[in-house]
Residue, then its C-alpha position, 0 to 999 in steps of 0.5 A: x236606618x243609616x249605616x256607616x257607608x251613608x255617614x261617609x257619603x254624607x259627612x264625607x269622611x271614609x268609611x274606613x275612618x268611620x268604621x274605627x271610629x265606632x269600633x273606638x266608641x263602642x270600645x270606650x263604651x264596654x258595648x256588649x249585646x251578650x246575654x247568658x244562653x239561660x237569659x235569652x231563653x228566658x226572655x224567647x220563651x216568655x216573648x213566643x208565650x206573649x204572643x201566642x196569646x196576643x190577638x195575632x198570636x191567635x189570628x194566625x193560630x199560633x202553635x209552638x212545638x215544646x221544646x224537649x231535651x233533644x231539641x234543647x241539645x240540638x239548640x246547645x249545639x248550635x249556638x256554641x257553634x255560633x259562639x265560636x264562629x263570632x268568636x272567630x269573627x271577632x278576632x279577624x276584625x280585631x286584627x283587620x282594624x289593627x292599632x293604628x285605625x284604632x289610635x287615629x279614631x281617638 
């Protein structure tokens, strides 16, 4: 799979320029890979269930720990860290890009 760097050897724009350009399309496209901590738990469970009763599932002889409320605290916790830590990772890009990189990738 390409990244941006392999963009700017081959089409020989700098990568600066093509990392603005993306943070503008994805912008323009309202890009958001968010799902509700409730949706992804849904969808994590049903997929671990899918596979366990897959035929690799079974070969590997599959075993999941059920999750109970301590574990589910602990996840909660976890993943309102990694919130915030995107959250602050978000800001610091949003700021290195600055307005000027975002109006020249228009």
């Amino acid at each position: 799979s390409m990244v941006n760097e392999d963009f700017s050897i081959l089409a020989e724009y700098a990568l600066p320029q093509i990392n603005a350009w993306e943070a503008a399309f994805l912008t323009a496209m309202d890009f958001n890979v968010r799902m509700p901590a409730s949706q992804y738990a849904a969808l994590y469970f049903q997929l671990r269930d899918e596979y366990m009763l897959s035929e690799d599932g079974e070969a590997q002889g599959a075993q999941m720990p059920e999750l109970n409320l301590t574990t589910a605290e602990e996840l909660d916790l976890l993943t309102n860290r990694a919130q915030s830590k995107l959250h602050d990772s978000e800001l610091m890009r949003t700021y290195s890009l600055g307005e000027t990189e975002l109006e020249q990738a228009k």
